[in-house]
Every structure is written in C-alpha cells, then in structure tokens.
N, C-alpha and C positions, 0 to 999 in steps of 0.2 A: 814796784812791780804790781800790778794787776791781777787780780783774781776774779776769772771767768764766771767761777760757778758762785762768785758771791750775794748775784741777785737771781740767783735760783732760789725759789721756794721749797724748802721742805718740807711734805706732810708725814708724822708718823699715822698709821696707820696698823690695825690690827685684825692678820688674815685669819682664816675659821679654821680650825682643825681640819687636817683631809679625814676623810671619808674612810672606814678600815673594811675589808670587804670580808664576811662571814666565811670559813671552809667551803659550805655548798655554793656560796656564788663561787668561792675562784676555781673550783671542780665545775663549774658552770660554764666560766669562761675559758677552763682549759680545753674541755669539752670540744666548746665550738670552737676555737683554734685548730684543735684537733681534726675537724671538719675540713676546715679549709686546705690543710697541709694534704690530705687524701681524695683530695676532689680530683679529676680527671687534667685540670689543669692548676698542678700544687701549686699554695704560696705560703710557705714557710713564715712570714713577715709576723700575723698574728700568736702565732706560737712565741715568736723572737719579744713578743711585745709582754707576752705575759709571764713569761720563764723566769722575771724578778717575785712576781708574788708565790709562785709556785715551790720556788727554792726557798724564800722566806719562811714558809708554811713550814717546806719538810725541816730547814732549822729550828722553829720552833716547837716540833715536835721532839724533836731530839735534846730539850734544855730539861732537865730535871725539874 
C-alpha cells in the first residue's frame, strides 16, 4: 500500500508565545465594544468577540 503523505516534508517549527493583554487594555477593549453595541445602528459582534478575555479576567480574579 502507498503512503501519500510520505514525501511531504515536515518542518518543526517554534511559534512565540501569544501576547497576554494587561487589565486596562481588556477594560480598553471592552470599552469600545461597548461602543459599538450602543451606537444607533448596534452590533453586538465586537462585544461577542471579546467576552472570552473579559470572563477570564473576572476568573482570575476570583482564584485565591
């Protein structure tokens, strides 16, 4: 039998740490989501986009 992927090249490679964003940026960002959601023609979308760091934050604050 045949193995397709056996003249595929594999490279490892080694990606960067992400980025961890400081309290006053993600009250920053929540901010201007916030904006957008109250503007005359809402869009929810950026709030939906940052409701992960926001909920992280408030867990982290609740960890002993």
């Amino acid at each position: 039998m045949v193995d397709p992927a056996e003249k595929v090249v594999q490279h490892s490679v080694l990606s960067p740490l992400p980025e961890v964003l400081t309290d006053a940026e993600i009250e920053t960002v929540l901010l201007a989501a916030d904006r957008y959601r109250r503007q005359t023609r809402p869009d929810a979308r950026p709030l939906y986009l940052a409701g992960p760091a926001a909920r992280y934050r408030h867990q982290k604050s609740l960890m002993p």
